[in-house]
Residue, then its C-alpha position, 0 to 999 in steps of 0.5 A: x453426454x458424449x459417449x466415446x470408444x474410451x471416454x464418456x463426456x459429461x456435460x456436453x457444453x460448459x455452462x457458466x453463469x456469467x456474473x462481471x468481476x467474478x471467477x465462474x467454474x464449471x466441471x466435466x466428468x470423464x467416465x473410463x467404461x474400458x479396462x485399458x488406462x487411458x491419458x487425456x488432454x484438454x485444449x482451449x482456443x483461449x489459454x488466457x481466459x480459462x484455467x483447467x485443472x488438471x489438463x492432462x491426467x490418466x483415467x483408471x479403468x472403470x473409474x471417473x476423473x472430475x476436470x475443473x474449469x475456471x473462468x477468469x474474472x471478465x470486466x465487459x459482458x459479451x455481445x448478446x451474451x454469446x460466447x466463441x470459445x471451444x474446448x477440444x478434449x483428446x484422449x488416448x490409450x496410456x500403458x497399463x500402470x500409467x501415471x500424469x507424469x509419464x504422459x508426453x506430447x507425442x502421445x497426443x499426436x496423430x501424424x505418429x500412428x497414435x489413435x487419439x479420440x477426440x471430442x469439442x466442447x463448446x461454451x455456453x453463458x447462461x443467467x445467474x441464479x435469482x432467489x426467489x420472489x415473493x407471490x404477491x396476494x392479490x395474485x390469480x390462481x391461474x396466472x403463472x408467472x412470466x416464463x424466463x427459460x424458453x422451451x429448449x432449456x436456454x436463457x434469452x438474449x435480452x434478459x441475460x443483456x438486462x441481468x449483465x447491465x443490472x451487475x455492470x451497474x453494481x459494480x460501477x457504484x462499488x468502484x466508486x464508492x470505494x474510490x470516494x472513501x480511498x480519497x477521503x481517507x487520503x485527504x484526512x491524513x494530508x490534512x492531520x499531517x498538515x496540522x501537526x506541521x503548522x503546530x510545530x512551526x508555531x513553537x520554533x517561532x516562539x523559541x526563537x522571539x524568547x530567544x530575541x528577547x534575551x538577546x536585546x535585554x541585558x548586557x552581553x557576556x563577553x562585553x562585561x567580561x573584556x570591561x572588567x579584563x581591562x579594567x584590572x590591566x589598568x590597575x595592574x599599570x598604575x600600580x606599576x608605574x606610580x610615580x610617572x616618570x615625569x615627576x621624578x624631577x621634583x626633589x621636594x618629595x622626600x622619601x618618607x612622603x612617597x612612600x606614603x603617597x604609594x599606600x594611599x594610592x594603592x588603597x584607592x585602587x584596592x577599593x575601586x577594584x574591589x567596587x568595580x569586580x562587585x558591579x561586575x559580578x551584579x551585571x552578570x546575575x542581572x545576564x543570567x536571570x534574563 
């Protein structure tokens, strides 16, 4: 513990028990042991990296204040595990009453004639927390297991290297795992989607060979109807115009005998018409049922 003139530190290092992918938080507690409000500030010489909340605050007389750290998800272990990040914690005597809101930069600033204490903090990797193995039964008495702290409290280089391959090792098959199944899923819609597009493309062909075949089969509409629009101008013509001027010549035909001829012809007519309409007519259903 760092015991300052204003505010006493605790821990002295920040320790985080590296882990790969995975946010690390540490805490501080500062202990105010004056009777004056006194304002701190945190610093680090890697903004980016660390989140510290909160970084400037106000310590009531004889109270503590919890500050946390948080490191931010790393995706490579450091080189034998050491780190060269540093902290620098500033602190200052704040007018009684102060809040978080009244503290300003210049507060902080020495070249201003203020007394700022300050205190480094360094940052320390450490092994993350192993659950416990089980003893095995054939074990001696005397024997004790194999030492992974050394004397001094601090974890050793090759074992936190080995426990940073172990995790890098995990993480790389969760990453591919979830790639493989990202890909798959992919793939099974392409290939639903694919399917649902072949189906529909199947039942436009058919709709369109049913539709050939009604076309080939059967006499088109407009053909049967422009058949029976001229036949009926015709009888309409012959009707009009019998006798053909021609035969006017001829006076053996005799009134009585021409009008006769008339009705004769316009019976034939009538019945050819009346046949012709009928054919007509029948062609049209034929049309229609196919």
């Amino acid at each position: 513990m760092s015991t300052g003139q204003l505010l006493s530190i605790e821990p002295q290092e920040l320790q985080f028990p590296f882990e790969l992918r995975k946010q690390i938080s540490c805490s501080l507690n500062l202990s105010n042991k004056t009777d004056n409000y006194v304002a701190f500030k945190v610093k680090t010489t890697n903004p980016k990296k660390y989140c510290v909340r909160p970084n400037t605050g106000v310590v009531l007389p004889r109270s503590t204040c919890n500050v946390v750290v948080t490191m931010q998800a790393q995706k490579e272990a450091p080189t034998d595990m050491q780190c060269k990040d540093k902290f620098l914690l500033q602190s200052v005597v704040a007018s009684p009453g102060a809040t978080p809101k009244d503290i300003m930069a210049e507060m902080f600033n020495k070249e201003s004639g203020h007394n700022v204490e300050e205190c480094k903090l360094r940052v320390v990797y450490v092994a993350p927390p192993r659950p416990p193995s089980p003893v095995r039964e054939g074990s001696e008495e005397g024997s004790s297991p194999r030492a992974s702290v050394s004397d001094n409290g601090s974890f050793n280089a090759a074992e936190l290297t080995s426990v940073s391959r172990a995790h890098v090792e995990r993480h790389e098959t969760q990453d591919n795992s979830c790639d493989a199944r990202t890909l798959i899923s992919k793939l099974t819609e392409e290939k639903n989607s694919a399917i649902q597009q072949n189906s529909k493309l199947q039942q436009e062909l058919e709709l369109l060979r049913r539709e050939a075949k009604r076309n080939q089969s059967g006499i088109p509409f407009i053909y049967v109807f422009l058949v029976g629009l001229i036949g009926i101008i015709l009888g309409y013509l012959l009707k009009r115009t019998w006798p053909p001027p021609c035969y006017t010549f001829f006076v053996f035909f005799d009134a009585t005998s021409m009008a006769g001829k008339r009705k004769e012809i316009w019976k034939i007519g009538k019945v050819t018409g009346i046949l012709f309409c009928r054919n007509v007519v029948h062609c049209l259903l034929i049309c229609m049922e196919d």
